[in-house]
C-alpha positions as CSV (number, residue, x, y, z in Angstrom):
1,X,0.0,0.0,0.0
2,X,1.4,3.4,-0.9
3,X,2.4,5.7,1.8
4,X,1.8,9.4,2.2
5,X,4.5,11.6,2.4
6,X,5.2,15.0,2.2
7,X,5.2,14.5,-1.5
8,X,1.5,14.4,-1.3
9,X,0.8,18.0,-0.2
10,X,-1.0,19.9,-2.8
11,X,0.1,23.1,-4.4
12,X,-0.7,25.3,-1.5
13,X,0.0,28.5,-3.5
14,X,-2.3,31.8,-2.8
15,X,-3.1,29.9,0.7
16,X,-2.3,31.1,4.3
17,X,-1.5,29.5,7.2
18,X,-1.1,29.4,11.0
19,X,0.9,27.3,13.0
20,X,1.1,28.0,16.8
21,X,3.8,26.5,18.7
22,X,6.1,26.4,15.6
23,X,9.2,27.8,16.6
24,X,10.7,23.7,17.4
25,X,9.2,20.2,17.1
26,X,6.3,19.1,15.3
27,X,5.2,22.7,14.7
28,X,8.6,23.6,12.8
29,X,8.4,20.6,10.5
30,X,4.3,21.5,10.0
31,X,5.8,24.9,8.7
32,X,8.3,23.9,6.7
33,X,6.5,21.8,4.4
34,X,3.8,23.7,4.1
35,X,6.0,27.2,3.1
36,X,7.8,24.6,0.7
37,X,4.0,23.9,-0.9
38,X,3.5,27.7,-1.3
39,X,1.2,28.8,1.6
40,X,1.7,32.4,3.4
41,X,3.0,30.4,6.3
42,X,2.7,32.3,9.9
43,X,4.7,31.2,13.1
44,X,3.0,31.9,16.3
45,X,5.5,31.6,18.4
46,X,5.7,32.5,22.5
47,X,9.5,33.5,22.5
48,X,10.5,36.3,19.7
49,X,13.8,35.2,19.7
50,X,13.7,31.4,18.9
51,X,10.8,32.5,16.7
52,X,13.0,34.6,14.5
53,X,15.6,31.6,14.2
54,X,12.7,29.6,13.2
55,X,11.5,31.9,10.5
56,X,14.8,32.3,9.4
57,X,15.4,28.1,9.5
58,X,12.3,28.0,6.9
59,X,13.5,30.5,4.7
60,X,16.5,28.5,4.8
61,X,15.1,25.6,3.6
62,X,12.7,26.5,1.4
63,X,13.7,29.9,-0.3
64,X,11.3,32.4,-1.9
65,X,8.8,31.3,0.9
66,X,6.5,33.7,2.4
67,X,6.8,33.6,6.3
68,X,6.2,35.4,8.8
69,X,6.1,35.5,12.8
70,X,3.7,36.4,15.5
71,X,4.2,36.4,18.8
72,X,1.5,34.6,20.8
73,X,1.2,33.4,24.5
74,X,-1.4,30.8,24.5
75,X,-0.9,31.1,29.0
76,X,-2.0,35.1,28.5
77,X,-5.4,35.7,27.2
78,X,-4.3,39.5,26.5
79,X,-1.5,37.9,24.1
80,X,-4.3,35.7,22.4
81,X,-6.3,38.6,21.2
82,X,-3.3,40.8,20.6
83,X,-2.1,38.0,18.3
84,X,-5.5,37.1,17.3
85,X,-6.0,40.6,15.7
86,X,-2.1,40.6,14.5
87,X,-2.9,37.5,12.6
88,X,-6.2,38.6,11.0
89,X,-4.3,41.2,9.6
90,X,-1.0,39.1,8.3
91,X,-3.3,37.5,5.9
92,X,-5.8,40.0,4.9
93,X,-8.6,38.6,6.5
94,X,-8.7,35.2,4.7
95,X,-7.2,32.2,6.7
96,X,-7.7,28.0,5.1
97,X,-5.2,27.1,8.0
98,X,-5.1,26.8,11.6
99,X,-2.8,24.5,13.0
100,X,-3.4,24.3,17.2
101,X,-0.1,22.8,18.3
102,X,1.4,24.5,20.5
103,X,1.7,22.9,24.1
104,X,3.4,21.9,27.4
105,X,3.2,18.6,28.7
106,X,3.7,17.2,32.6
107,X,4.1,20.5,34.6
108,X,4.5,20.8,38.1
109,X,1.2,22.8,38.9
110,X,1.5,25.8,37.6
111,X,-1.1,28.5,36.6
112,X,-1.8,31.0,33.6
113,X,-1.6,34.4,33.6
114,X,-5.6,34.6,33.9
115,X,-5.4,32.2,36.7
116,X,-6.2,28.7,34.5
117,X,-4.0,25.5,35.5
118,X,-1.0,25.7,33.0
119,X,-1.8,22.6,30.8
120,X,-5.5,22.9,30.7
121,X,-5.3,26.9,29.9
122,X,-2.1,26.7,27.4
123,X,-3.6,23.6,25.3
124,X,-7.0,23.9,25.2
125,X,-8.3,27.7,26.5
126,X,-5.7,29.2,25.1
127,X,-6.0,27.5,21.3
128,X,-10.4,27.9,22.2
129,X,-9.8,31.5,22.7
130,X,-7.3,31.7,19.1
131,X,-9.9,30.0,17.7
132,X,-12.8,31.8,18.7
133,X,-11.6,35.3,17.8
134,X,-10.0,34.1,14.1
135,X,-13.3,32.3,13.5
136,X,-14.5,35.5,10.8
137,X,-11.5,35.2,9.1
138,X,-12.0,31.6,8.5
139,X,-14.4,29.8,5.5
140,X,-15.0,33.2,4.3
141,X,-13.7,32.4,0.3
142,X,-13.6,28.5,0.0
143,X,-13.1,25.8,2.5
144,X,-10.8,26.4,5.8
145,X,-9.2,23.8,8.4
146,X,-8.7,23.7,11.8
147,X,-6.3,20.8,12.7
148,X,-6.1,20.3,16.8
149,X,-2.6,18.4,18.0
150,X,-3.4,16.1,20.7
151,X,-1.7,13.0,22.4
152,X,-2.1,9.2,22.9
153,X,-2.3,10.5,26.5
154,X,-6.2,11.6,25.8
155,X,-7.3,7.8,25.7
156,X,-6.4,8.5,29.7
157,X,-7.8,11.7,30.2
158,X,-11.4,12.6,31.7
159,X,-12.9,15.9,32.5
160,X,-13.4,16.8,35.6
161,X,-15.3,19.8,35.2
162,X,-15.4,20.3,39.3
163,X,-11.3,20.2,39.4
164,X,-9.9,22.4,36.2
165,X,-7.9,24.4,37.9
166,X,-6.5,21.8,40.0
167,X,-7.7,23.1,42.9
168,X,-9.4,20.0,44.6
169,X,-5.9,18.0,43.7
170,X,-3.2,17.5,41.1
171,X,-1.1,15.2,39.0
172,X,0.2,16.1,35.6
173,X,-0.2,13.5,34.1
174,X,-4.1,12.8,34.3
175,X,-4.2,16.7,34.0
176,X,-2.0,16.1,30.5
177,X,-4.6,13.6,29.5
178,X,-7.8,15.9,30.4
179,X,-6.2,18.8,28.2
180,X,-5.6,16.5,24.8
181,X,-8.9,15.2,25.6
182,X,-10.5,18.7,25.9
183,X,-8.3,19.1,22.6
184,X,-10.6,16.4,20.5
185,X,-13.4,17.6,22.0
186,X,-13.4,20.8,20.9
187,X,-12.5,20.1,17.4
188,X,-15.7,17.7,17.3
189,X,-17.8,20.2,19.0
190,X,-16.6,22.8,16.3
191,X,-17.1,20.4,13.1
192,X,-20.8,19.4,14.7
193,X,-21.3,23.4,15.0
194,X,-20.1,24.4,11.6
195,X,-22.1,21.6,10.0
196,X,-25.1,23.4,11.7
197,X,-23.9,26.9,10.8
198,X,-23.4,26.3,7.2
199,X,-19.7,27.4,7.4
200,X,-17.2,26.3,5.5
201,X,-14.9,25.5,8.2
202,X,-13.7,22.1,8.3
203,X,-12.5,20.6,11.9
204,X,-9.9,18.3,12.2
205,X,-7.2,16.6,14.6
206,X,-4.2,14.8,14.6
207,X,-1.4,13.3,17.2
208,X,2.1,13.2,16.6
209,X,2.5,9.2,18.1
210,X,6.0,9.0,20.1
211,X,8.0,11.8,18.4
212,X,11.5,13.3,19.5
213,X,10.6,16.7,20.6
214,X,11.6,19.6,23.3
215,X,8.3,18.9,24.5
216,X,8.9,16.6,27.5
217,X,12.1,18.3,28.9
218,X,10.0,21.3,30.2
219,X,7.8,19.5,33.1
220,X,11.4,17.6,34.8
221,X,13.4,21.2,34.4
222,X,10.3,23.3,36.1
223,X,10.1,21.1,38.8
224,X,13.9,21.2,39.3
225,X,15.1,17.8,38.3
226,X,17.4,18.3,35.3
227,X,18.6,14.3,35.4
228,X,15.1,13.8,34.4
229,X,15.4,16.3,31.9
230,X,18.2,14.8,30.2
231,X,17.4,10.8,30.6
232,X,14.1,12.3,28.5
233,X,16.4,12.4,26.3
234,X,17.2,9.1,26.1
235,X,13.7,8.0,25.2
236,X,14.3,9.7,21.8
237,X,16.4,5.9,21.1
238,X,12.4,5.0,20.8
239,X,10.8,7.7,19.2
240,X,10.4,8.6,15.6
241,X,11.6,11.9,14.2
242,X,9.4,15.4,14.3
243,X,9.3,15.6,10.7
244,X,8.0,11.6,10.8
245,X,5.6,12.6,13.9
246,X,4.4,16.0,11.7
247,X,3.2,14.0,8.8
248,X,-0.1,13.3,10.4
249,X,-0.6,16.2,11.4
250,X,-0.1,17.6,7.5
251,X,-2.2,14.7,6.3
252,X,-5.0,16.2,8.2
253,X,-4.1,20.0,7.1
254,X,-3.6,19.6,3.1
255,X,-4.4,15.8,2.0
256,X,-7.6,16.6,-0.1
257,X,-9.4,13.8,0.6
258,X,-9.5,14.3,4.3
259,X,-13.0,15.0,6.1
260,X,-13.9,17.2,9.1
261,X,-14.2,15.1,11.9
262,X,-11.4,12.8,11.3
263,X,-8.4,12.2,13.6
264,X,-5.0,11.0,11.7
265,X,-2.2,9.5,13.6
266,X,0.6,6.9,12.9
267,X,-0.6,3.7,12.2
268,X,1.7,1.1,13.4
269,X,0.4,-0.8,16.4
270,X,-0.1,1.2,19.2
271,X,0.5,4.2,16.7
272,X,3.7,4.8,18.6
273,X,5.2,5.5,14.9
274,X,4.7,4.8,11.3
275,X,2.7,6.4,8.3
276,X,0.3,8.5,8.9
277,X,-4.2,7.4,8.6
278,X,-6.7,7.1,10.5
279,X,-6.0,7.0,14.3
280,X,-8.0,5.5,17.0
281,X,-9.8,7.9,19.8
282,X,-11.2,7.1,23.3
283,X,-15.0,6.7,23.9
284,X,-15.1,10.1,25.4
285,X,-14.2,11.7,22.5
286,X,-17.3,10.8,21.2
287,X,-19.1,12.0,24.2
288,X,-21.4,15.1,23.2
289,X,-22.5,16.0,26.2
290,X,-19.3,16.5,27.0
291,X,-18.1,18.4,24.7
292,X,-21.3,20.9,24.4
293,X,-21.0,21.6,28.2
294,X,-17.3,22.1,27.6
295,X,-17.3,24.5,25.0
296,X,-20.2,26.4,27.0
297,X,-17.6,26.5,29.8
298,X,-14.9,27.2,28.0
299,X,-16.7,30.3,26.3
300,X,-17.6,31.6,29.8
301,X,-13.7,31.5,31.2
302,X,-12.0,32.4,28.6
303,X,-14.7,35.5,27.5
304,X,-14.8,34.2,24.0
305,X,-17.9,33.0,22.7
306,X,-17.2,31.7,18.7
307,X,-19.4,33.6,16.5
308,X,-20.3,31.4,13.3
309,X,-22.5,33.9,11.7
């Protein structure tokens, strides 16, 4: 059976595209390929600095590339609507691309600027929020995407809609599964609400398997245990690489024949690694009761309530 590759992206010429959390990892790779297929590629990126090397690593790599860089802080709901507005403008009011990727993963408990626990507000409020305010720019001349990054780790995640900030106890892991959960949620929730809308906004998610990333190091050096830090490291032996682990992610943002609603992943067994299809999800995610009363809540913390029109 053939695989899909990179080769597979369509021309993406005269498109535009977002990609938060694309200064390393999957989100660099995710912007790389789809500058090199043409698209007005943005980088929303929390740190100016190592977002400026990574704008200047994809015009590297793929010169003659439109790209530019935004600064957003997913953990500052100030920064989401600064950016929000920044990014309406950087492509003229027309997005087809929204790539949610950004994230933190296993914190100590931490909290946003607005008070929300770290992982729950950085990879779910925070990307609801970007969402929310972009939504007029998106579907507005042809179809649009929004592609959601979320873990294996949902399949463990519940939510407790009494405990999001933590307050009532707190391990990171079950608090990393809740916020990819909350991740797949939402994207369902949005496809089922744009179906009902008539908007041609098409909703998406993807997870990156076991992929060698920064993304792990964070939680060990925050809680003041570089050893842990670095033996992360070591688990790269076992991962695939970022630009394997972006391919779903891509598959679900430019492969034609995808569908709104559908969630792409590596499919070797236990879709650790491997060529990117169709990926397995938890029951939950399938839960909309859930997800309604999620996004209700989600609308009421973050002040954000996603205007389809």
């Amino acid at each position: 059976m053939r695989v899909w590759s990179t080769a597979d992206i369509p021309d993406l010429t005269g498109t535009s595209a977002v990609v938060t959390g694309a200064n390393s990892g999957i989100g660099a790779a995710v912007s790389l390929a789809l500058a090199r297929a043409g698209a007005l590629t943005v980088l929303a990126c929390r740190d100016p600095e190592r977002g400026e090397r990574a704008v200047a690593a994809v015009r590297a790599a793929a010169p003659g590339a439109e790209v530019r860089l935004v600064r957003l802080d997913l953990a500052d709901l100030a920064s989401v609507r600064e950016a929000a507005g920044t990014l309406a403008a950087t492509v003229d009011g027309r997005l087809d691309l929204l790539v949610a990727n950004a994230g933190v993963m296993a914190l100590p408990l931490r909290y946003t600027t607005d008070g929300f626990e770290m992982q729950f507000g950085t990879n779910h409020l925070g990307h609801f929020a970007l969402t929310g305010l972009l939504l007029p720019t998106l579907g507005v001349s042809g179809p649009s995407r929004v592609v959601s990054v979320s873990s294996l780790a949902h399949r463990f995640g519940a939510i407790d809609f009494g405990n999001l900030a933590g307050e009532r106890g707190y391990r990171k892991w079950p608090a990393y599964g809740q916020a990819k959960l909350a991740n797949l949620l939402f994207s369902a929730e949005l496809e089922r609400r744009a179906r009902r809308a008539g908007r041609d906004v098409h909703a998406l998610a993807a997870h990156p398997g076991l992929s060698a990333t920064e993304l792990g190091q964070a939680g060990p050096l925050m809680a003041g245990r570089p050893l842990a830090a670095r033996a992360e490291r070591l688990t790269r032996l076992f991962t695939q690489s970022a630009a394997a682990g972006a391919l779903p992610v891509l598959r679900a943002a430019t492969d034609p024949a995808a569908r709104g609603g559908e969630y792409y992943g590596p499919r070797r067994p236990l879709e650790i690694r491997g060529a990117p299809g169709i990926a397995r999800s938890s029951a939950r995610t399938r839960d909309e009761e859930t997800a309604g009363r999620l996004w209700e809540v989600s609308a009421r913390l973050t002040g954000v309530t996603p205007d389809f029109g």
